[in-house]
DSSP file (Angstrom, degrees, kcal/mol; ACC not computed):
  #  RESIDUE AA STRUCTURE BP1 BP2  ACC     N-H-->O    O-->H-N    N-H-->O    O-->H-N    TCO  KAPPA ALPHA  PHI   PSI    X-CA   Y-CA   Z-CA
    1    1 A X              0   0    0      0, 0.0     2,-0.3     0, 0.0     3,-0.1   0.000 360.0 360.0 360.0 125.5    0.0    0.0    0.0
    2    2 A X        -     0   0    0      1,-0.2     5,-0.2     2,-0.1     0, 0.0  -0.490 360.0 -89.5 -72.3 127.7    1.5    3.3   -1.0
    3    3 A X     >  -     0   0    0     -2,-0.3     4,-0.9     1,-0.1    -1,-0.2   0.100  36.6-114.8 -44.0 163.1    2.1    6.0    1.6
    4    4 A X  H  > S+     0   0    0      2,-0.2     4,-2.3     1,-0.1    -1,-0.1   0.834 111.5  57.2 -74.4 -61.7   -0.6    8.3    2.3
    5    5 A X  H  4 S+     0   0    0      2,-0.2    -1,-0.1     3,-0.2     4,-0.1   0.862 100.5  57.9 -42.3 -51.1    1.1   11.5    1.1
    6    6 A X  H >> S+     0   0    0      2,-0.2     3,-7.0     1,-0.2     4,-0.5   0.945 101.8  56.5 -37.5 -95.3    1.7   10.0   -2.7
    7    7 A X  H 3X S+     0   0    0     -4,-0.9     4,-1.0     1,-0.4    -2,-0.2   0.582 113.7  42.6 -23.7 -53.4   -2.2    9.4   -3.1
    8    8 A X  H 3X S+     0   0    0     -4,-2.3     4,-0.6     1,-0.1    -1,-0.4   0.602 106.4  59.3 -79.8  -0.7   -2.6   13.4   -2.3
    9    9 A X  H <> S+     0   0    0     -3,-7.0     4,-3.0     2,-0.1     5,-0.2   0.811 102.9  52.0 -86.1 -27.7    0.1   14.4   -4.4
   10   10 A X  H  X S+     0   0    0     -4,-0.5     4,-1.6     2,-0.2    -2,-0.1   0.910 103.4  52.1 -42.8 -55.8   -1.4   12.9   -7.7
   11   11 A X  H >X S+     0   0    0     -4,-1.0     4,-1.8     1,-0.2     3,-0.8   0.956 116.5  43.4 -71.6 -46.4   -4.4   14.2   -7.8
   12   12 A X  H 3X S+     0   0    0     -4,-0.6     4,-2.3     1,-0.3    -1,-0.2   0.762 110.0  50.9 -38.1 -43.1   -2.7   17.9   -7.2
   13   13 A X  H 3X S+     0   0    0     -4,-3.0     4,-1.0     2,-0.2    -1,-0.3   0.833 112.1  52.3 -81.2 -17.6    0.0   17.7   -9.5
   14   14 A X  H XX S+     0   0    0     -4,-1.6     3,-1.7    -3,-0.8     4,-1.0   0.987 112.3  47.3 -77.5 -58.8   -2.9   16.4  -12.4
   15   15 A X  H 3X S+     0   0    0     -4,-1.8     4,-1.3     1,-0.4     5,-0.5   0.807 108.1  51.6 -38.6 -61.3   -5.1   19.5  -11.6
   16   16 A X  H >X S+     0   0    0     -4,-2.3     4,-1.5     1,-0.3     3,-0.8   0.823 107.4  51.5 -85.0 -17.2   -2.5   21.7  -11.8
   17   17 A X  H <X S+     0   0    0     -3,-1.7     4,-0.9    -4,-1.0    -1,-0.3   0.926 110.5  57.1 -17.6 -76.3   -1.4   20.4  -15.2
   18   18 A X  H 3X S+     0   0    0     -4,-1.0     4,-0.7     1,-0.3    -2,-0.2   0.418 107.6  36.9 -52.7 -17.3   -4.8   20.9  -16.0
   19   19 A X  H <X S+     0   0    0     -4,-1.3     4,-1.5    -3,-0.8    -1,-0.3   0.566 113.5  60.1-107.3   7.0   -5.3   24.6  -15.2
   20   20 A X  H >< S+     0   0    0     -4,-1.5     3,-2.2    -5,-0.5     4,-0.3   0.839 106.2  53.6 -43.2-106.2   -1.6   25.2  -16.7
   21   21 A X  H 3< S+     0   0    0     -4,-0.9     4,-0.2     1,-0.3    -3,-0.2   0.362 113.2  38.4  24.4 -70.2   -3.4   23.7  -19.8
   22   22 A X  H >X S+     0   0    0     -4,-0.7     4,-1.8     1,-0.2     3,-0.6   0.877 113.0  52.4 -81.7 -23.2   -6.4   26.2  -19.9
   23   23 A X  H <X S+     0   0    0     -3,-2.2     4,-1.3    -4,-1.5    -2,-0.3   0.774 107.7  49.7 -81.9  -3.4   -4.8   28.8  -19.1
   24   24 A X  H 34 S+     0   0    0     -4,-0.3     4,-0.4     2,-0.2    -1,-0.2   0.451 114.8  45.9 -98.0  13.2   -2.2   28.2  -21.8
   25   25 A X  H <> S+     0   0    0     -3,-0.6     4,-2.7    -5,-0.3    -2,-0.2   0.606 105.3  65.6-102.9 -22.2   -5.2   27.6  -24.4
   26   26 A X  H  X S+     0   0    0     -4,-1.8     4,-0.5     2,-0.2    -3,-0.2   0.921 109.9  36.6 -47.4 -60.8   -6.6   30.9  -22.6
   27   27 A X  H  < S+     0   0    0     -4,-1.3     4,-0.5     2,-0.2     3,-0.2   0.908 118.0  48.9 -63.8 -48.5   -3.4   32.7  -24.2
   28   28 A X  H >4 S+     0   0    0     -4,-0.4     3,-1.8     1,-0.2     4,-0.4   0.939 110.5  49.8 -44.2 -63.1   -3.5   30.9  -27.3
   29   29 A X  H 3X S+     0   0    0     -4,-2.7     4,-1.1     1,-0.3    -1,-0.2   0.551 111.6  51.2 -90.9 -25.6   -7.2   31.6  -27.7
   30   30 A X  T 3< S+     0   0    0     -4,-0.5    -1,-0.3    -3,-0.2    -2,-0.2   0.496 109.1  47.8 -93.2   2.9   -6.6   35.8  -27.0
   31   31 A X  T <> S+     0   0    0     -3,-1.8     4,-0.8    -4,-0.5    -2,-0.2   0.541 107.9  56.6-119.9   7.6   -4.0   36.3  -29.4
   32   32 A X  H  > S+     0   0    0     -4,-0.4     4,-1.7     2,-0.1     5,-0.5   0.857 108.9  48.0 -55.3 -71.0   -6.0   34.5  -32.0
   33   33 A X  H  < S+     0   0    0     -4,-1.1    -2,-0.2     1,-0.3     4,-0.1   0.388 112.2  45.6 -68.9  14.7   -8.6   36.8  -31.4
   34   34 A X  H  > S+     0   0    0      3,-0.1     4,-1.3     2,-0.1     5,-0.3   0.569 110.4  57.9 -79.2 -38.9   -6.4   40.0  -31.6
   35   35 A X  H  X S+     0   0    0     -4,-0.8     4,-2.2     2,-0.2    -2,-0.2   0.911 109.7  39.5 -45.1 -47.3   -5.0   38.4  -34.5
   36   36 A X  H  X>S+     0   0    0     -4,-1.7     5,-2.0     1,-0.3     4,-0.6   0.705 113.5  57.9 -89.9 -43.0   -8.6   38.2  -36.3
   37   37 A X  I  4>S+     0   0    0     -5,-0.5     5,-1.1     3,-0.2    -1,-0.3   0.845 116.4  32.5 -74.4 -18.3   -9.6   41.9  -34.9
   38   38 A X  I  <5S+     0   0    0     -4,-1.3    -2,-0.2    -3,-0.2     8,-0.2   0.871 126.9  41.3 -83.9 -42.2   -6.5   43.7  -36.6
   39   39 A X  I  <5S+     0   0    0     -4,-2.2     4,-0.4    -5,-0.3    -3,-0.2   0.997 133.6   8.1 -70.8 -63.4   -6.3   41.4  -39.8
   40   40 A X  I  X5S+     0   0    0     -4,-0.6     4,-0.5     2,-0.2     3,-0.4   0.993 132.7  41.4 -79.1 -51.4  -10.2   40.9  -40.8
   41   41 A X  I  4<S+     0   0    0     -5,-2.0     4,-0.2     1,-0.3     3,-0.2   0.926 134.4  20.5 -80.7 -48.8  -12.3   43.1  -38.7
   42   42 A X  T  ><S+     0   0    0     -5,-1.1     4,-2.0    -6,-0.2     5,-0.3   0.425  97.5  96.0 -98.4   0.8   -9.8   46.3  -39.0
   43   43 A X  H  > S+     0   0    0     -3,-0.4     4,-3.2    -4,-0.4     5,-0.2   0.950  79.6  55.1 -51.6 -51.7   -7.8   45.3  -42.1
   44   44 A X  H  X S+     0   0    0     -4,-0.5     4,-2.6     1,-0.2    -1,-0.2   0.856 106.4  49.3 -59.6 -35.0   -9.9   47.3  -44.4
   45   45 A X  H >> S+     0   0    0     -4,-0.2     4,-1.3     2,-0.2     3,-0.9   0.996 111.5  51.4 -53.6 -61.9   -9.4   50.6  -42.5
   46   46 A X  H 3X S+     0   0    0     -4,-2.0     4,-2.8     1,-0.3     3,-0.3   0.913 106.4  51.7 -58.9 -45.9   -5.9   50.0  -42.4
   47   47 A X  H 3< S+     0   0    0     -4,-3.2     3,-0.4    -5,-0.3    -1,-0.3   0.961 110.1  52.2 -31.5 -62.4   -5.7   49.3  -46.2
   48   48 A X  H X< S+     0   0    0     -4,-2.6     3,-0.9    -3,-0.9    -1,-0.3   0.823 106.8  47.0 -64.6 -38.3   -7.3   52.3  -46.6
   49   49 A X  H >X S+     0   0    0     -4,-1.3     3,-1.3    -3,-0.3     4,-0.5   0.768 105.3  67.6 -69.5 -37.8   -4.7   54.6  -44.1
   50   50 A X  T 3< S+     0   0    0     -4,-2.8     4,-0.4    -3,-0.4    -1,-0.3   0.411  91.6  60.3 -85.4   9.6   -1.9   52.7  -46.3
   51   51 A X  T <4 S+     0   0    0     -3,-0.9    -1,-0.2    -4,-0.2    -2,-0.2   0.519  98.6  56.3 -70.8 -26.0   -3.2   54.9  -49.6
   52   52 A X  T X4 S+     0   0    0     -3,-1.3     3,-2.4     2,-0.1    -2,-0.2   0.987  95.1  66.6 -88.6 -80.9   -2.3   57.8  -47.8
   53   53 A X  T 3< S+     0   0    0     -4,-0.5    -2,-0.1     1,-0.3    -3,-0.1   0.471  97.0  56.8  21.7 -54.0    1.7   56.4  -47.3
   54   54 A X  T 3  S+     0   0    0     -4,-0.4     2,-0.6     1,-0.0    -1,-0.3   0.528  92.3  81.0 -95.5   7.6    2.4   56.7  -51.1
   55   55 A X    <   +     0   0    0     -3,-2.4     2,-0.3     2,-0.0    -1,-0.0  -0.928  59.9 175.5-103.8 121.8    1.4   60.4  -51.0
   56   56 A X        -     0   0    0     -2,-0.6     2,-0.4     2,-0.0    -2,-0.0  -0.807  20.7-151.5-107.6 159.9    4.4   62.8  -49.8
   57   57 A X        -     0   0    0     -2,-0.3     2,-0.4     2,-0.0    -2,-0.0  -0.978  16.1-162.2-118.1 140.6    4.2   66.7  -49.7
   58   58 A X        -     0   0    0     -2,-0.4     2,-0.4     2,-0.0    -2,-0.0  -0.973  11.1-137.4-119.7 140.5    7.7   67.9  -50.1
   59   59 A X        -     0   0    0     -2,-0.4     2,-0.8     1,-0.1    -2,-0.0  -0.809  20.6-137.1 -94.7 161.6    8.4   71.9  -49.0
   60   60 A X        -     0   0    0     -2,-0.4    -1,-0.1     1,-0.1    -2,-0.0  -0.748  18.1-124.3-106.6  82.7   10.6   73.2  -51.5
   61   61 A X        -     0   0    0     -2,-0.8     2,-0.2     1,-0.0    -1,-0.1   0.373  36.8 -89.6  -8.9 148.4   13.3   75.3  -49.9
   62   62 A X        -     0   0    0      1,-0.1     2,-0.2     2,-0.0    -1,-0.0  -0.527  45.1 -85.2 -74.3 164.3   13.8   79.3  -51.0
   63   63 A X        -     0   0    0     -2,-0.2    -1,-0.1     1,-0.1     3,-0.1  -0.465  29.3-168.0 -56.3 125.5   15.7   80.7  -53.4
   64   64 A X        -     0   0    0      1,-0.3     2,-0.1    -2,-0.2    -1,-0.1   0.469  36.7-121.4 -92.3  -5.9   19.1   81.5  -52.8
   65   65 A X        -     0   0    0      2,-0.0    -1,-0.3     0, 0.0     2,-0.2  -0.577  34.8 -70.2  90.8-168.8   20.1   83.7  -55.8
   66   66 A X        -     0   0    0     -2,-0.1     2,-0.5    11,-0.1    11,-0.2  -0.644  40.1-118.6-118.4 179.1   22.5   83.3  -58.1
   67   67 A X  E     -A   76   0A   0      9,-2.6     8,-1.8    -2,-0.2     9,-1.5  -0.992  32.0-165.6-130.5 123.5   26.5   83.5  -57.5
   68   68 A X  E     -A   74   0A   0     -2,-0.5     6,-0.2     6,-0.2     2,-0.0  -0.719  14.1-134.2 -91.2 150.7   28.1   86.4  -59.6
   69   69 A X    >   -     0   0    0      4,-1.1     3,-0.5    -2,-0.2    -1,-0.1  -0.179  47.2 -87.2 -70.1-169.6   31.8   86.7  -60.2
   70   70 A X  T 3  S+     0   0    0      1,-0.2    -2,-0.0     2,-0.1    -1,-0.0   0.672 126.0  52.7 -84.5  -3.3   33.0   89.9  -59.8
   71   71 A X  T 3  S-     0   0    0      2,-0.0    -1,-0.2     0, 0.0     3,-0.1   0.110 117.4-103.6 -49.3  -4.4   32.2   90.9  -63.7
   72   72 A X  S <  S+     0   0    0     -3,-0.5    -2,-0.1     1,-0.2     2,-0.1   0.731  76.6 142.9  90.0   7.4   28.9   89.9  -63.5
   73   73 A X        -     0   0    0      1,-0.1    -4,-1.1     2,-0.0     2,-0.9  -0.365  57.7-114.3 -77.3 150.6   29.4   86.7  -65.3
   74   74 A X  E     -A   68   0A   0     -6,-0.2    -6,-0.2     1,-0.2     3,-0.1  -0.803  33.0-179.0-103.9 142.7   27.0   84.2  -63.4
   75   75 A X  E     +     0   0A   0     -8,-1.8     2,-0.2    -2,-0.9    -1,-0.2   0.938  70.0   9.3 -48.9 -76.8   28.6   81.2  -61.4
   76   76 A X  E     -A   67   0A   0     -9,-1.5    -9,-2.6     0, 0.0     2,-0.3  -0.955  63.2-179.1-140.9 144.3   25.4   79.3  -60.0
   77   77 A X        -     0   0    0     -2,-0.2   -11,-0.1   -11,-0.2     2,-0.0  -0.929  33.9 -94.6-132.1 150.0   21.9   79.8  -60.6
   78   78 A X        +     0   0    0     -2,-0.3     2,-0.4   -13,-0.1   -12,-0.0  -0.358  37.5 179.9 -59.0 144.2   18.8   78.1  -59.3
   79   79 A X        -     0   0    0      2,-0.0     2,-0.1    -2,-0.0     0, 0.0  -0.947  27.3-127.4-152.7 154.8   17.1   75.2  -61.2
   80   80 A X        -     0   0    0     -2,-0.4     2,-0.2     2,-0.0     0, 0.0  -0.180  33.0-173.3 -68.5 156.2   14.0   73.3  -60.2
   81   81 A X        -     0   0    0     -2,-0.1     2,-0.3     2,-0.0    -2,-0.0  -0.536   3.6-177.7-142.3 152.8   14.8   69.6  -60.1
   82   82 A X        -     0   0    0     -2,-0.2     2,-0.4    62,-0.0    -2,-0.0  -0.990  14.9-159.3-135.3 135.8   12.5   67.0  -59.6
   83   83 A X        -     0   0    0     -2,-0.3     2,-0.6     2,-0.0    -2,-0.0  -0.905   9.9-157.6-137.2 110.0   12.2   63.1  -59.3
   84   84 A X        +     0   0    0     -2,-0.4     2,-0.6     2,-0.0    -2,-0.0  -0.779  11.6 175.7 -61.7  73.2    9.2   60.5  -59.8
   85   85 A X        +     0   0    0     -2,-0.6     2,-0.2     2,-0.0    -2,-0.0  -0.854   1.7 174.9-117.3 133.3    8.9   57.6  -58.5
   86   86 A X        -     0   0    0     -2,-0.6     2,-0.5     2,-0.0     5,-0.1  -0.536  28.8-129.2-100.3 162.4    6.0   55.0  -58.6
   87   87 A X    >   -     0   0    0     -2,-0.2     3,-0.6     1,-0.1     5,-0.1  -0.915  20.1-157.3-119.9 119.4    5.0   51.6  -57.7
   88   88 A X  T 3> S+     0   0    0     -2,-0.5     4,-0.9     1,-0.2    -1,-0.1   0.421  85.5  57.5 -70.2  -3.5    3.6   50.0  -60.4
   89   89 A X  T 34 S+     0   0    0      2,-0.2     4,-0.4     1,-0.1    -1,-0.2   0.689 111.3  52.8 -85.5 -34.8    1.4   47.3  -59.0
   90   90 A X  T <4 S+     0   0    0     -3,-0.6    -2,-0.2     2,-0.2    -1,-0.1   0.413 107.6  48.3 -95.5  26.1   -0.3   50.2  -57.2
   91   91 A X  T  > S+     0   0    0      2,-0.1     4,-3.6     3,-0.1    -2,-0.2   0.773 111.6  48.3-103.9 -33.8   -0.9   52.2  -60.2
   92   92 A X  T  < S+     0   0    0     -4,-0.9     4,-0.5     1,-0.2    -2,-0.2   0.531 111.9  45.6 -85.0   5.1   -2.3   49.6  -62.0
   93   93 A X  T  4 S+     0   0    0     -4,-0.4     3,-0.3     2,-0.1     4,-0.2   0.659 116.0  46.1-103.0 -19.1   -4.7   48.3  -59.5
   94   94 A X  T >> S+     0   0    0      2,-0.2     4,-2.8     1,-0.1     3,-2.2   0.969 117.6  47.0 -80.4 -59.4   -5.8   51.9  -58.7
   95   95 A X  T 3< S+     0   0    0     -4,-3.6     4,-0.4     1,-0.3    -3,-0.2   0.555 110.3  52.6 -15.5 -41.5   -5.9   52.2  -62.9
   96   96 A X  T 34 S+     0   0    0     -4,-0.5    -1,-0.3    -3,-0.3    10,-0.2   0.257 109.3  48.5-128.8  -9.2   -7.9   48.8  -63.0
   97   97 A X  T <> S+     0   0    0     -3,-2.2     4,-2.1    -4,-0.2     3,-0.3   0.771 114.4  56.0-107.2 -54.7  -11.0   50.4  -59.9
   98   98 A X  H  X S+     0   0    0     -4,-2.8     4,-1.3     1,-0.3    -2,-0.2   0.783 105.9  38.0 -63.3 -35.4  -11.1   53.2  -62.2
   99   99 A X  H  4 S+     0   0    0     -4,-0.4    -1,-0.3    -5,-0.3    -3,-0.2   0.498 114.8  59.9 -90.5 -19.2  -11.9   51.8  -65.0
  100  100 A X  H >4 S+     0   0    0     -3,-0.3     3,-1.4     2,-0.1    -2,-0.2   0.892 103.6  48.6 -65.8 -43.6  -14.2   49.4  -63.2
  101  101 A X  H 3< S+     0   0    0     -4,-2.1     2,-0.3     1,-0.3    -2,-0.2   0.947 109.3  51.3 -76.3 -55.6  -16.4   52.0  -61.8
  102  102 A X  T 3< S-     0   0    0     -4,-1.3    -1,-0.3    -5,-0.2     2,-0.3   0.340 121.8-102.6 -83.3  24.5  -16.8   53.8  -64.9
  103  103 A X  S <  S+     0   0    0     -3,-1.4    -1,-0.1    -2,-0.3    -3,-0.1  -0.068  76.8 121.0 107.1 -50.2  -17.8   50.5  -66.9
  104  104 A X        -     0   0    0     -2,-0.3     2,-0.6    -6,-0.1    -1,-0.2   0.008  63.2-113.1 -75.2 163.4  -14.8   49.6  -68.8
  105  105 A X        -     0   0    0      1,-0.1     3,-0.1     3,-0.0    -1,-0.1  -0.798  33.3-112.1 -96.2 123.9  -12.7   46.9  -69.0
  106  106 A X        -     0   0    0     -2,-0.6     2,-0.1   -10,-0.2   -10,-0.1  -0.175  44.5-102.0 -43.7 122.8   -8.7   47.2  -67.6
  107  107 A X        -     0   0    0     19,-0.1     2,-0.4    18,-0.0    19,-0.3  -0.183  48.9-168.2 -41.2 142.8   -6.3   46.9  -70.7
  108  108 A X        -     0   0    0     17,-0.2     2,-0.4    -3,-0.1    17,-0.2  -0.996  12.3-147.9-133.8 135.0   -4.8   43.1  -70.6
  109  109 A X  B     -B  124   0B   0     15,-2.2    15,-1.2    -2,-0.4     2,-0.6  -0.981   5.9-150.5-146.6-161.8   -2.3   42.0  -72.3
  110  110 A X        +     0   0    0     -2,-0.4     2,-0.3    13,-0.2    13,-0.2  -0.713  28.3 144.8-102.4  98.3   -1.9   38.1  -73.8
  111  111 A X        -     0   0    0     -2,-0.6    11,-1.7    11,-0.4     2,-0.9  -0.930  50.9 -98.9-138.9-166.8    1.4   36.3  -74.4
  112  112 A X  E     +C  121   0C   0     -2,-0.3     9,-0.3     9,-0.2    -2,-0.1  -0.670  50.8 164.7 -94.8  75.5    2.6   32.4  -73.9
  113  113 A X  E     -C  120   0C   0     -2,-0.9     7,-1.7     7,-0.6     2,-0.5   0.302  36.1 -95.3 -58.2-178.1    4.4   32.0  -70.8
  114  114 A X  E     +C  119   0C   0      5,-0.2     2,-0.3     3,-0.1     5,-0.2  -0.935  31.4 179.2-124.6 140.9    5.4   28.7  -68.6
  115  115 A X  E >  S-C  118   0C   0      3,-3.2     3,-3.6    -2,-0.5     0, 0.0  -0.930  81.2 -12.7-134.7 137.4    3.4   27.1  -65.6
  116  116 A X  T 3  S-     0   0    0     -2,-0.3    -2,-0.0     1,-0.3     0, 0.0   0.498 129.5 -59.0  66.0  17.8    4.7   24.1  -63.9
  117  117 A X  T 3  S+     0   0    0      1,-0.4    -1,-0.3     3,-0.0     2,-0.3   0.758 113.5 118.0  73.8  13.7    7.1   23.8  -66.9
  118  118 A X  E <  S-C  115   0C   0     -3,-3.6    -3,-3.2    -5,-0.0     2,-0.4  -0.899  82.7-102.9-129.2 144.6    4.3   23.6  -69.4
  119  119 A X  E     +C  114   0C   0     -2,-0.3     2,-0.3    -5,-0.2    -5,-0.2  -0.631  56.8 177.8 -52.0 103.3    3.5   26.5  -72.6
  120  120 A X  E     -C  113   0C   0     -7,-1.7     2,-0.9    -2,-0.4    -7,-0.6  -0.947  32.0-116.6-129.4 120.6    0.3   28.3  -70.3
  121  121 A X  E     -C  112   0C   0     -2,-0.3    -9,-0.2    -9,-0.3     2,-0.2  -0.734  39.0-154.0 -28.0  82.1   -1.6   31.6  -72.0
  122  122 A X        -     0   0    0    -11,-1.7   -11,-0.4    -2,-0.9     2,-0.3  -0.481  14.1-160.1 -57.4 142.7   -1.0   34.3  -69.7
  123  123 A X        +     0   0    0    -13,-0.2     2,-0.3    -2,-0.2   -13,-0.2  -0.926  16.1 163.2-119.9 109.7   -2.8   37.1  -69.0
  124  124 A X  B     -B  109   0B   0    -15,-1.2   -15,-2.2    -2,-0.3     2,-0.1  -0.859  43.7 -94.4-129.5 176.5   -1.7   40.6  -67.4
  125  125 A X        -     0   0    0     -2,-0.3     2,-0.8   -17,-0.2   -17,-0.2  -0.619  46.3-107.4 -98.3 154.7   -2.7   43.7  -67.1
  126  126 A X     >  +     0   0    0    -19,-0.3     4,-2.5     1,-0.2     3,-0.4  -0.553  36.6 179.1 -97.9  85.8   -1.1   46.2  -69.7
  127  127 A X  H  > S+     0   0    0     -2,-0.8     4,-0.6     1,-0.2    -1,-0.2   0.619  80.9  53.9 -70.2   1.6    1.4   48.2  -67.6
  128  128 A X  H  > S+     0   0    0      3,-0.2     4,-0.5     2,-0.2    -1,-0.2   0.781 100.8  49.1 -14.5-103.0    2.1   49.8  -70.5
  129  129 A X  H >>>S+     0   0    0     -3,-0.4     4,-2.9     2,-0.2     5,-0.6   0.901 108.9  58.8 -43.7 -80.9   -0.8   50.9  -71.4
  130  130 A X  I 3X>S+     0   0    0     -4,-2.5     4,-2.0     1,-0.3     5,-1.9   0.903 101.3  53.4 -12.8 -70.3   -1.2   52.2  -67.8
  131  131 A X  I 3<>S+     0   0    0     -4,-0.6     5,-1.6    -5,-0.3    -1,-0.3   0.893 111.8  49.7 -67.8 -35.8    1.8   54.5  -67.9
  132  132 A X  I <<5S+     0   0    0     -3,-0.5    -2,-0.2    -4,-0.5    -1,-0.2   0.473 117.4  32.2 -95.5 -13.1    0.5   56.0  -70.9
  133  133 A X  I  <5S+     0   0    0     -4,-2.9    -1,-0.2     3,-0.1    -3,-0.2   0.604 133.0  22.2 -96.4 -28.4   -2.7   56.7  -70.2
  134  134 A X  I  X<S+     0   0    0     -4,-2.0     4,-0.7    -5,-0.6    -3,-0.2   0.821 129.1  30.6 -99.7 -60.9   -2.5   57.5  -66.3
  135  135 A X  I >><S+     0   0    0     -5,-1.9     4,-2.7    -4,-0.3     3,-1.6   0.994 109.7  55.3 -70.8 -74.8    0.9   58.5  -65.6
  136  136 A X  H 3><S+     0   0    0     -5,-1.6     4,-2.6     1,-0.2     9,-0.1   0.634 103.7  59.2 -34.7 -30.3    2.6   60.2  -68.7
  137  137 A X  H 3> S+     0   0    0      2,-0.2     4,-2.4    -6,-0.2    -1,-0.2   0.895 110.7  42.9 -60.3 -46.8   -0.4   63.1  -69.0
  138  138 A X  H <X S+     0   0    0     -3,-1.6     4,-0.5    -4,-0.7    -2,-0.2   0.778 111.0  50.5 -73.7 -30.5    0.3   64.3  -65.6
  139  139 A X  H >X>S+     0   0    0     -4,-2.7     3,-2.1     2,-0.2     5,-1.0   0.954 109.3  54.0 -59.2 -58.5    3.8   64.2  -66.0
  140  140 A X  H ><5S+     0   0    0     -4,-2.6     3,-6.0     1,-0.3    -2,-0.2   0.853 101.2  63.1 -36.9 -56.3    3.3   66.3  -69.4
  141  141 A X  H 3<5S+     0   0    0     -4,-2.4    -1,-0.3     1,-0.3    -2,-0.2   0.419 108.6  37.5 -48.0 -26.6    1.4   68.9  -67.4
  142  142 A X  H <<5S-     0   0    0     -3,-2.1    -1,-0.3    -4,-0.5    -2,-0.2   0.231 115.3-114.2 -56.1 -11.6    4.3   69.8  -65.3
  143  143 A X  T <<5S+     0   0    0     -3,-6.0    -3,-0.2    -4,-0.8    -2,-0.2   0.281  84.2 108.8 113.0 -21.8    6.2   69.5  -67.6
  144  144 A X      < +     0   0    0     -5,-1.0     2,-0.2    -6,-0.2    -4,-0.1  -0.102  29.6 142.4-113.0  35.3    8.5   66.4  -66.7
  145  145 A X        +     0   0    0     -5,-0.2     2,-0.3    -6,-0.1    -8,-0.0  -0.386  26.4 172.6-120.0 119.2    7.4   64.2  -68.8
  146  146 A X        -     0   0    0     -2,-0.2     2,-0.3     0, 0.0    -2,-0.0  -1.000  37.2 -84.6-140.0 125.3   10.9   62.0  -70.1
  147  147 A X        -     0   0    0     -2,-0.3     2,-0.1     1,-0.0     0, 0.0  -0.487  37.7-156.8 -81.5 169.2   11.1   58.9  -72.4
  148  148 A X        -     0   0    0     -2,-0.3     2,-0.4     3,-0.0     3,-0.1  -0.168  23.0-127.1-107.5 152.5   10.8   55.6  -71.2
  149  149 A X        -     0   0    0      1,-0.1    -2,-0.0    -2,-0.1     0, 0.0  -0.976  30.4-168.6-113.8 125.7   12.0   52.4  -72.6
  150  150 A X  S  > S+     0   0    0     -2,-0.4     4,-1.5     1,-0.2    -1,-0.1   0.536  78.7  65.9 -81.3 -32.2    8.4   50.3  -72.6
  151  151 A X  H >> S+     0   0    0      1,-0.3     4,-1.8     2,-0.2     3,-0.5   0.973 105.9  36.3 -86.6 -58.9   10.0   47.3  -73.2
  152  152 A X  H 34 S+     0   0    0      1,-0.3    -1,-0.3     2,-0.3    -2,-0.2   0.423 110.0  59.3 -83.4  -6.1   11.6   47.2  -70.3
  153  153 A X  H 34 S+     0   0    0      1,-0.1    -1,-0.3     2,-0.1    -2,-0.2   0.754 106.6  57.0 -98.6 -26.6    8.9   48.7  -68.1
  154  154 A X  H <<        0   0    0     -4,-1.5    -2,-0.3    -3,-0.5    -3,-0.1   0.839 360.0 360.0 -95.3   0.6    7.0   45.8  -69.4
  155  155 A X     <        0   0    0     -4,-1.8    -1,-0.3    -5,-0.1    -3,-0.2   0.214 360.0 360.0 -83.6 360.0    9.4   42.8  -68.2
């Protein structure tokens, strides 16, 4: 017959196992559900706040003058410069809403590509196309409007 003491120590050490056990499914089971309120419940707000991100305002320092020699020849002068850059996955999905909401269909295009190691139709959208319709106008209007090599914007 097994000492007295053993008999109470079992049942204790299972018990406490057991609220170990919920309370580490407890934890498990609240950082699920923080996961699932940021990702589903609040994702779309956040999506929306990340739209904001890819717009900067820059202030444009004053004008310093120019630097004359001592004939009056000039040295240095002010110039403007300016530099563009976009992300093209979010021009053509913003490109691809727009043209959904007003009816039309997104440019596409169609060449023979590889899947799994097999000759697969592809389809993408015409990034092309995109830049030339969306981007390149707004550029003109300012003025900064540069060519492009297409080929290479579309690889």
């Amino acid at each position: 017959m097994p000492p007295v003491s053993s008999r109470r120590r079992r049942p204790r050490i299972e018990l406490r196992v057991q609220v170990l056990g919920f309370l580490f499914l407890c934890g498990i089971g609240a950082v699920v559900t923080k996961l699932w309120w940021v990702q589903v419940a609040r994702g779309p707000a956040f999506s929306i706040s990340m739209g904001s991100h890819s717009n900067v305002r820059v202030r444009l320092p004053s004008v310093r003058g120019e630097i004359r020699d001592r004939n009056g020849v000039v040295l240095v002068q002010n110039r403007a410069s300016y530099e563009v850059d976009f992300y093209l996955q979010t021009m053509v999905d913003a490109n691809t809403k727009r043209l959904k909401d007003l009816g039309q269909k997104p440019p596409k295009i169609s060449y023979l590509g590889r899947k799994n190691g097999m000759p697969h139709q592809v389809e993408e959208d015409n990034i092309v196309d995109v830049v030339n319709t969306a981007v390149m106008p707004k550029l003109q209007e300012l003025g900064l409007a540069r060519d492009y090599n297409s080929e290479s914007l579309q690889n």
